[in-house]
C-alpha positions in Angstrom: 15.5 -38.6 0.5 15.4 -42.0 1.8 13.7 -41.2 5.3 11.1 -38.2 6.4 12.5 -38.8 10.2 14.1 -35.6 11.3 13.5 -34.0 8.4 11.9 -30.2 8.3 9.4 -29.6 6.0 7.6 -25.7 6.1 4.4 -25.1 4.0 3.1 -21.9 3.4 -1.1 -21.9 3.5 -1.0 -25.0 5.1 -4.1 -24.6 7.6 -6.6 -25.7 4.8 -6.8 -27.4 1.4 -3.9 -28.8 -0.2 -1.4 -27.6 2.0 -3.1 -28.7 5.1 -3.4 -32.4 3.6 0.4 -32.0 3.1 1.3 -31.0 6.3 -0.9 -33.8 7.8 0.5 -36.7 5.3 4.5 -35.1 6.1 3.7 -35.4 9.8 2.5 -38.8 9.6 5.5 -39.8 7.8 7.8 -38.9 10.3 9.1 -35.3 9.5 9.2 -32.4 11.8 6.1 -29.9 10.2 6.1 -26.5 10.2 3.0 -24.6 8.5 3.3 -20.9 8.0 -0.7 -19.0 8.0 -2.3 -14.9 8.4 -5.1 -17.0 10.3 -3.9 -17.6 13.9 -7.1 -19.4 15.0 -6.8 -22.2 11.9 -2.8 -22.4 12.9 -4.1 -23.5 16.6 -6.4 -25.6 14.9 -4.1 -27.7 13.0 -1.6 -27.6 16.2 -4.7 -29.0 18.1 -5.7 -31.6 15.5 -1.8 -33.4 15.7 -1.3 -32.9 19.5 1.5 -30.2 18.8 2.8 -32.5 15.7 2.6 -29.8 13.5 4.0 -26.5 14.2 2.1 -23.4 13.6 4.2 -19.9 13.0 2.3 -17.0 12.3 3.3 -15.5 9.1 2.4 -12.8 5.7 3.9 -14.7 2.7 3.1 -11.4 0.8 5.3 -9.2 3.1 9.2 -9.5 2.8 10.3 -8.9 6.5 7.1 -11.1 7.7 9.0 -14.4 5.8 12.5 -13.4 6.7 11.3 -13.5 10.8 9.6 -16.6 10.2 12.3 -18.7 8.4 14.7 -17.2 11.4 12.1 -18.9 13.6 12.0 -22.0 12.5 16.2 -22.2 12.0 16.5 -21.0 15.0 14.2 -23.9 16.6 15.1 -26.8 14.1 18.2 -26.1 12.7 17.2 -27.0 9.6 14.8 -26.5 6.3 14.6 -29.6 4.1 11.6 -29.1 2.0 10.0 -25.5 1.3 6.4 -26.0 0.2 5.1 -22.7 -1.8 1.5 -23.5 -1.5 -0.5 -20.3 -1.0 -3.2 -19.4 -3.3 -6.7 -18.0 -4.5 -8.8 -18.0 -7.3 -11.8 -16.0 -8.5 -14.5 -16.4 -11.2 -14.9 -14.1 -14.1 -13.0 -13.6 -17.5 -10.1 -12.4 -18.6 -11.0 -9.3 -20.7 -13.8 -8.2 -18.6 -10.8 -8.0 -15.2 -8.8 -4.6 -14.2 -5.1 -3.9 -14.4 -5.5 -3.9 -10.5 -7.0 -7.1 -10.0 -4.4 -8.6 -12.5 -1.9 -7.5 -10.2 -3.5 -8.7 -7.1 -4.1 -11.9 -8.1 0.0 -12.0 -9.7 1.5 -10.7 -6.6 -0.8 -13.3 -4.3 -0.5 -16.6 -6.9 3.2 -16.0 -7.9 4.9 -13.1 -6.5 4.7 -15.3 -2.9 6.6 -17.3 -4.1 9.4 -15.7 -5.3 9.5 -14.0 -2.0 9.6 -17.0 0.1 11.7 -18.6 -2.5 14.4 -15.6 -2.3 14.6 -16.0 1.7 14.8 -20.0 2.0 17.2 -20.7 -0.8 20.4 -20.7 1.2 19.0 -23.0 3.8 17.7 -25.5 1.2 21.4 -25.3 -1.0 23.2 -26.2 2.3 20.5 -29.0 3.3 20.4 -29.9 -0.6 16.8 -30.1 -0.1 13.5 -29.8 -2.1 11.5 -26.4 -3.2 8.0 -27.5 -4.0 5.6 -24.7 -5.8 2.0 -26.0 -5.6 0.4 -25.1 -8.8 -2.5 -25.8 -11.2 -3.8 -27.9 -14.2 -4.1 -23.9 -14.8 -0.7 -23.4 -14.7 -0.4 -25.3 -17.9 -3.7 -24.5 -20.1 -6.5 -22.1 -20.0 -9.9 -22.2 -19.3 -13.2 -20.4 -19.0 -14.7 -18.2 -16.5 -10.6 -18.5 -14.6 -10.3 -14.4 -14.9 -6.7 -13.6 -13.6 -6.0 -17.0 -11.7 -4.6 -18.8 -15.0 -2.3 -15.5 -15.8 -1.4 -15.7 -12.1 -0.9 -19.5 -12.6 1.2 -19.8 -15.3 4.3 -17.7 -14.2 5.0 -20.6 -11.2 5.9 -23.0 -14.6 8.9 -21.0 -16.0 9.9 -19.9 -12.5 9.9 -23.6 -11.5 11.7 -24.3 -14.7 14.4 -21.6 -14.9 14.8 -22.9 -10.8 15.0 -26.5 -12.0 18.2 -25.6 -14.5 19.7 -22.9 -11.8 19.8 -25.4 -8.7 20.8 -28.3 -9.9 24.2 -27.6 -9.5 23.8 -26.9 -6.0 21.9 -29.7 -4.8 18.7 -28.4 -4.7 15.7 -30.3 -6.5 12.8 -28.1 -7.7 9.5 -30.0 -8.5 6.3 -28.1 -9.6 2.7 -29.6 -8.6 0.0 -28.9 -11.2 -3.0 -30.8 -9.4 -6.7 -30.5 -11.0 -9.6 -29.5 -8.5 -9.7 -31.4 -5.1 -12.9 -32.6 -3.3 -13.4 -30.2 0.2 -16.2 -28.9 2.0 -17.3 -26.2 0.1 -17.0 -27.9 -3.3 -20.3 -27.5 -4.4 -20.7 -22.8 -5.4 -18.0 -21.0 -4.3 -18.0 -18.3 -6.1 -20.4 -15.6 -7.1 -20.5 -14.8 -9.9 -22.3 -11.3 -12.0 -25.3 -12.4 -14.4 -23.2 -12.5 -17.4 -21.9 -16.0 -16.5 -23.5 -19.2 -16.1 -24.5 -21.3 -12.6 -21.3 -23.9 -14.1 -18.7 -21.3 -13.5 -19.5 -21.0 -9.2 -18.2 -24.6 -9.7 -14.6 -26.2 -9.1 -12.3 -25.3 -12.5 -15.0 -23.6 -13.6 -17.1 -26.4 -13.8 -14.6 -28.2 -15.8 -15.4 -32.0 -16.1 -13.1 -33.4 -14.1 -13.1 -35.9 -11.1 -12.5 -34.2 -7.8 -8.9 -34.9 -6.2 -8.6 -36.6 -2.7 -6.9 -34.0 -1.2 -4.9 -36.9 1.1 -4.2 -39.0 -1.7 -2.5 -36.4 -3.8 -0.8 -35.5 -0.5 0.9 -38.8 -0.7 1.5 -38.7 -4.2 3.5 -35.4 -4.0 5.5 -36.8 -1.1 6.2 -39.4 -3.2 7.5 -37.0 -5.6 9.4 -35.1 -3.6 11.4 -38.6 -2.1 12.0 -39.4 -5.7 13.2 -36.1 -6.3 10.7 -35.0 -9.3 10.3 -32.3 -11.9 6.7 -32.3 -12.3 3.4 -33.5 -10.7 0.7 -33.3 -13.1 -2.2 -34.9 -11.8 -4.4 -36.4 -13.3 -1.4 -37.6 -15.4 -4.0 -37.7 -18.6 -4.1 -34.2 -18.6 -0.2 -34.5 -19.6 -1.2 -35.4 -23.4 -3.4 -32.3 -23.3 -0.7 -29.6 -22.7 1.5 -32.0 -25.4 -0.8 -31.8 -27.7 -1.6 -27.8 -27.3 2.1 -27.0 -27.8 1.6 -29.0 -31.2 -1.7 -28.0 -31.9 -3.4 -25.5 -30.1 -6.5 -25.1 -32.4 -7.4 -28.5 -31.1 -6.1 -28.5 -27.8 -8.6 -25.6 -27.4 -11.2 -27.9 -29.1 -10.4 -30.5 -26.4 -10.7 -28.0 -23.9 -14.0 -26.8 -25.1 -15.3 -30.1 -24.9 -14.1 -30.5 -21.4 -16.3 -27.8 -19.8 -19.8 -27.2 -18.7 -21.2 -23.9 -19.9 -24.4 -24.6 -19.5 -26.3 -21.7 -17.6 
């Protein structure tokens, strides 16, 4: 992809956060930007912020018929879907062994299950454009971590999806390139969370209070569209991290040590 003029680009949660940073960065550069949000109110918001630059369509990424109507939509005014961002999202605080069956399934269905869904509906529109799927993921897609209950379990499922994607579509065209960002600076990045007595202050925190430098959510915007021109597997930022999951395959006694001595869990 030499040129982002003319180009469609849809992301899906992309009225906040990474996504919104995305959809602010692809309009800049030139492409036509469709973001697809539950929250009508943040979707005039963003349509406000760019003057009408960025498209807002109202849409469930967790209902089948919702995504179907919405990807109609934007064919039907565009033409066209060049790049699919799968960028929706949430995480909790807790751990692992202390979280239901239910909330397990939640937090799948929400993190990875979207996905697939929006994934299933686009796919013939980005074989004949021989465009780009992007899933948005996390440094937790790759490794664990404390106090990440069901987001890492949710997490992990977007790198074999991405993967077995990868090895299906390449034959037709279609690139697939998986984002695995660390936490990004916001507005809210001091406690997000609450969190029961059993856990320290350091797990309200980004990651968990994982000791990390906070991304600039614009700057990895760029870097991902840099990816996606360059027609990428894998985003992993920061790239250190990269000799981390290496080393876990390897070793995972020490990765875990590494890991350990990564995170705050001080009360």
């Amino acid at each position: 992809m030499c040129s982002w003029n003319d180009k469609v680009v849809v992301i899906t949660g992309g009225t906040s956060g990474i996504g919104k940073a995305l959809a602010l960065a692809s309009q800049l550069a030139g492409a036509q930007t469709v973001v697809l949000a539950r929250n009508a109110e943040r979707l005039q918001e963003i349509a406000d912020q760019t003057d009408g630059g960025v498209r807002g369509i109202h849409a469930d990424v967790t209902d089948e018929e919702s995504i179907a109507e919405a990807v109609k939509q934007i064919i039907a005014e565009f033409g066209r879907i060049d790049v699919w961002v799968n960028n929706v999202g949430k995480s909790c605080r807790g751990e692992a062994r202390n979280t239901s069956v239910e909330t397990f399934r939640d937090f799948i269905d929400y993190n990875f299950l979207t996905a697939v869904r929006c994934t299933n509906t686009v796919l013939p529109h980005l074989i004949r454009s021989q465009g780009s799927l992007v899933n948005i993921g996390s440094l937790a897609s790759k490794t664990g971590g404390f106090y990440m209950g069901p987001y890492t379990a949710s997490k992990f499922p977007l790198t074999g999806y991405s993967h077995q994607l990868r090895l299906e579509l390449e034959s037709d065209g279609v690139n697939v390139l998986l984002v695995c960002p660390g936490p990004v600076t916001r507005r809210d990045s001091g406690p997000r969370y609450d969190v029961d007595d059993n856990l320290p202050q350091s797990a309200t925190q980004p990651a968990g209070g994982v000791k990390l430098k906070r991304l600039c959510p614009d700057r990895l915007a760029q870097k991902i569209l840099r990816a996606i021109e360059r027609r990428k597997a894998e985003l992993v930022v920061p790239g250190s991290a990269k000799w981390l999951f290496a080393l876990s395959q390897i070793l995972p006694r020490f990765g875990d040590w590494i890991i350990k001595r990564k995170f705050n869990r001080s009360q």
